[in-house]
C-alpha positions as semicolon CSV with decimal commas, in nm:
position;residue;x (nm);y (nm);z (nm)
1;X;16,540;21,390;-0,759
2;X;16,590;21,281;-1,111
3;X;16,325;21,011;-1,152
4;X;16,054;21,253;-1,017
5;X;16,191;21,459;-1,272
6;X;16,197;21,257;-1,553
7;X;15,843;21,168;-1,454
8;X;15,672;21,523;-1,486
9;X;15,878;21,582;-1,807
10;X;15,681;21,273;-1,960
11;X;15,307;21,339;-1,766
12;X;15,340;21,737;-1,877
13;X;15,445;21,600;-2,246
14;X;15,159;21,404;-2,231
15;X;14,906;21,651;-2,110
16;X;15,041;21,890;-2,421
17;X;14,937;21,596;-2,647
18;X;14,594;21,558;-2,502
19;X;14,524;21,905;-2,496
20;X;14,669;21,963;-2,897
21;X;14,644;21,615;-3,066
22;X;14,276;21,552;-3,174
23;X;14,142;21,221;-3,081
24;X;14,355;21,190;-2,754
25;X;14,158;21,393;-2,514
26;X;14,142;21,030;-2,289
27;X;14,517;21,080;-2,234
28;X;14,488;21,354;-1,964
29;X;14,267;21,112;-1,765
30;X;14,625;20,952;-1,703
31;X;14,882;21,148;-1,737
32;X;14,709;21,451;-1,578
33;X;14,761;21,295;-1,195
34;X;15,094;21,162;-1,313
35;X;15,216;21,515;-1,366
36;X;15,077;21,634;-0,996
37;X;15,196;21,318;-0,846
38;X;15,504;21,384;-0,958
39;X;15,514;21,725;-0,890
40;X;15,531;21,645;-0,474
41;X;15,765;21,361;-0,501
42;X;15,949;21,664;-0,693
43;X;15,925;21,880;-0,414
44;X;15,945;21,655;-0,138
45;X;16,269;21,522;-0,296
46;X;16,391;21,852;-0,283
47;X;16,280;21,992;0,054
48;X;16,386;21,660;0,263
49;X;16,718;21,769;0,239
50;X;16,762;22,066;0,343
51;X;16,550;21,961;0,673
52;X;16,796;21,690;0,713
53;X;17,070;21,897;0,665
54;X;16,878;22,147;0,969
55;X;16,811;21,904;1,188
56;X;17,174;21,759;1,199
57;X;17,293;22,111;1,254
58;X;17,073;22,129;1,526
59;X;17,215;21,844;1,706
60;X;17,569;21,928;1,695
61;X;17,537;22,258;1,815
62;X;17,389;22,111;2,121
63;X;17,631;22,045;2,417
64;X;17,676;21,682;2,456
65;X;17,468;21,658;2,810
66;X;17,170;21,807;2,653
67;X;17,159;21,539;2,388
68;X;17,032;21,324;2,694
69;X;16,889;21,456;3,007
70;X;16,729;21,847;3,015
71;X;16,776;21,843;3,402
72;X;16,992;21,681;3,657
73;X;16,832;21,397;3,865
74;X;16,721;21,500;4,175
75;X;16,951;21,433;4,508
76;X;16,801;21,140;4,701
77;X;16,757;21,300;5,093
78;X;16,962;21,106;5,341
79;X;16,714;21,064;5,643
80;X;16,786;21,084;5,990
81;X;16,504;21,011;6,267
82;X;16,553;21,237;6,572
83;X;16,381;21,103;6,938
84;X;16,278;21,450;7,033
85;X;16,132;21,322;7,398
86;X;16,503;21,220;7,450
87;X;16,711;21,469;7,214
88;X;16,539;21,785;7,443
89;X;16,669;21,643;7,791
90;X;17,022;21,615;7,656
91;X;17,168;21,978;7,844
92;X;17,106;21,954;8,178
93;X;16,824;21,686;8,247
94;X;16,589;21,915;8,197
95;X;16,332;21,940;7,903
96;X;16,449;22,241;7,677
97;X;16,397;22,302;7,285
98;X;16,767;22,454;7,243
99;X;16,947;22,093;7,266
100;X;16,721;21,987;6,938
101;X;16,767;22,316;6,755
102;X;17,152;22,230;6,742
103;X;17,107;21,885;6,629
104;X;16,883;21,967;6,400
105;X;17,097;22,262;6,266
106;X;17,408;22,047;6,288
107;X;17,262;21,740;6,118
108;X;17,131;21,948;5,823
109;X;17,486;22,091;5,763
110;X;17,597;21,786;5,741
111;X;17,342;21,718;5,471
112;X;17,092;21,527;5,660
113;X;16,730;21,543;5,601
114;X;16,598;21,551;5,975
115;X;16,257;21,447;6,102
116;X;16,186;21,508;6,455
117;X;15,916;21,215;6,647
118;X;15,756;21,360;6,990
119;X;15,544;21,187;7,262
120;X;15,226;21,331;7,292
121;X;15,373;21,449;7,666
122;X;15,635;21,646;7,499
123;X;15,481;22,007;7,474
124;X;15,347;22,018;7,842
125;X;15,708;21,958;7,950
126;X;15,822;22,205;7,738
127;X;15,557;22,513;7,801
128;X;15,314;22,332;7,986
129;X;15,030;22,254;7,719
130;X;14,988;22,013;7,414
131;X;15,204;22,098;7,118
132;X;15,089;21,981;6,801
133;X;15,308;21,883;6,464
134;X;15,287;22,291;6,337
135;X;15,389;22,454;6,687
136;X;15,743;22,213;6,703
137;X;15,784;22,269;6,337
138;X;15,809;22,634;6,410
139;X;15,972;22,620;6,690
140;X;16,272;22,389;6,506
141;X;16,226;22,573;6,154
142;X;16,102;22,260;5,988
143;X;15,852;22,186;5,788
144;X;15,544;21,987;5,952
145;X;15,538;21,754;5,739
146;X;15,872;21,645;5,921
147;X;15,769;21,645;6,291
148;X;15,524;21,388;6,470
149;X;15,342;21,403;6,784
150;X;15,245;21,043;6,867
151;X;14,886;21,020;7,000
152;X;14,756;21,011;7,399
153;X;14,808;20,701;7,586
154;X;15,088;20,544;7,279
155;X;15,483;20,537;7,312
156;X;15,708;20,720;7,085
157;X;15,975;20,478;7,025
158;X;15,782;20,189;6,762
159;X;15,712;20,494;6,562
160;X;16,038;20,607;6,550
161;X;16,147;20,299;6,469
162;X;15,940;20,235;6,208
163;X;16,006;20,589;6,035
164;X;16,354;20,461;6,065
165;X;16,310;20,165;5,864
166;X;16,099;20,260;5,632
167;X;16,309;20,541;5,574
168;X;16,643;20,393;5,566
169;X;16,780;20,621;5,825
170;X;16,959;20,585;6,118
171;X;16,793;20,709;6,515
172;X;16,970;21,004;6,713
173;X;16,917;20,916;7,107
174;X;17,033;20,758;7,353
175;X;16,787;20,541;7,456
176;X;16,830;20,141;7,368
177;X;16,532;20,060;7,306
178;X;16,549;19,732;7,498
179;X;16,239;19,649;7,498
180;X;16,161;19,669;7,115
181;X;16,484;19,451;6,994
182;X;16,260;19,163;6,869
183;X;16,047;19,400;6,707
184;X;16,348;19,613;6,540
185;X;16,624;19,422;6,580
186;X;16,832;19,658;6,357
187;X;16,842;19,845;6,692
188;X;17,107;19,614;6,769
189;X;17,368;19,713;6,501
190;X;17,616;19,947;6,560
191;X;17,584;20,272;6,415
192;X;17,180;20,275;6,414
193;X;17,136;20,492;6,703
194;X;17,337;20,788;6,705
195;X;17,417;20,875;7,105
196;X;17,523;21,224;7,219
197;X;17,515;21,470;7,491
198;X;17,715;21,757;7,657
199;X;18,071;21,777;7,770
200;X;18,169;22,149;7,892
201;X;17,929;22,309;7,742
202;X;17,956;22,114;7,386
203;X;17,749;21,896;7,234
204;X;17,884;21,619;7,090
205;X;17,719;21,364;6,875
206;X;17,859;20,946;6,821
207;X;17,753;20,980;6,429
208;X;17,932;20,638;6,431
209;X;17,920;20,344;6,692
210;X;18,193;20,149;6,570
211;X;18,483;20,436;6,632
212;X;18,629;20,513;6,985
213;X;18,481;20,743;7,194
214;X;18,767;20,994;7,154
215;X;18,674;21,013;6,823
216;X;18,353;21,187;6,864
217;X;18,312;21,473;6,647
218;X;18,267;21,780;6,950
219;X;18,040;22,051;6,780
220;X;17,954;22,388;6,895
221;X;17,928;22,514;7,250
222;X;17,545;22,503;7,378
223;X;17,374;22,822;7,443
């Protein structure tokens, strides 16, 4: 702050002499804009401080997390592909919607992001008609973005594979797939597809391969 100091002492002394001195009128040509240029470095030496000073006040009052992120990342969904031709035969043989409510309750507990894959054959043997994407959504509380009826006339099971793979997810069924290995050979390694099934009344599900079947976790009785 001094030299913009000294510097408007000298331009205004200057512009005093034009103004009184006879003969040096020319004078203010130059030191007239040394006196206003002088003048801001003046006052911008003098208010870049105090903003300084602000701003670093600023930052230390901040809590130390908000110094680098305003919101926590986002939770990356686990995915899990349900076979709902298979999943809905699981009670008693016999097509029902119940058996896939539990899973999909039970897998979502476990904090599993469930999509559900259909034949197109699926909603006749449920109720006897076609069910589209919306009608199981409802039916399973989902959203319908999360459910797939395959098309007429195609199988089920490359499409759940697929949506397993692209996905990253693991398969809950108990089919083998056999005739898809080449295809998807992850089918082949243990823990992929998730078996279960009812024992007295309880479904069970095999959410890994490699332990012994008395390890099963047993879930809640079926209603």
């Amino acid at each position: 702050m001094i030299v913009p100091f000294i510097l408007l002492l000298i331009s205004l002394g200057g512009v005093a002499a034009a103004w009184l001195v006879p003969g040096l009128w020319d004078l203010i040509l130059l030191t007239g804009p040394m006196a206003v240029a002088s003048l801001w470095l003046l006052l911008r030496a003098w208010r870049t401080p105090r903003n300084r000073d602000r701003n670093l006040e600023r930052v230390v009052d901040q809590p130390p997390a908000r110094k680098w992120f305003s919101r926590p990342p986002k939770a990356v969904p686990q995915w899990i592909v349900i076979d709902g031709s298979n999943v809905m035969h699981w009670a008693d043989e016999t097509p029902r919607i119940e058996p896939l409510r539990e899973v999909v309750a039970h897998l979502q507990g476990l904090g599993y992001t469930p999509g559900v894959v259909f034949d197109a054959n699926a909603g006749y043997l449920l109720a006897g008609r076609y069910q589209h994407d919306r009608a199981f959504g409802k039916l399973l509380g989902l959203p319908q973005d999360r459910i797939m009826v395959v098309p007429k006339g195609e199988p089920a099971d490359p499409t759940i594979l697929r949506a397993a793979e692209d996905l990253d997810a693991r398969v809950v069924t108990n089919d083998r797939y056999r005739d898809w290995v080449d295809e998807f050979p992850q089918v082949r390694q243990p823990g992929f597809l998730i078996r279960g099934g009812y024992r007295e009344g309880k479904l069970w599900l095999d959410l890994d391969d490699a332990q012994p079947a008395q390890t099963r976790r047993v879930l809640a009785p079926s209603r």
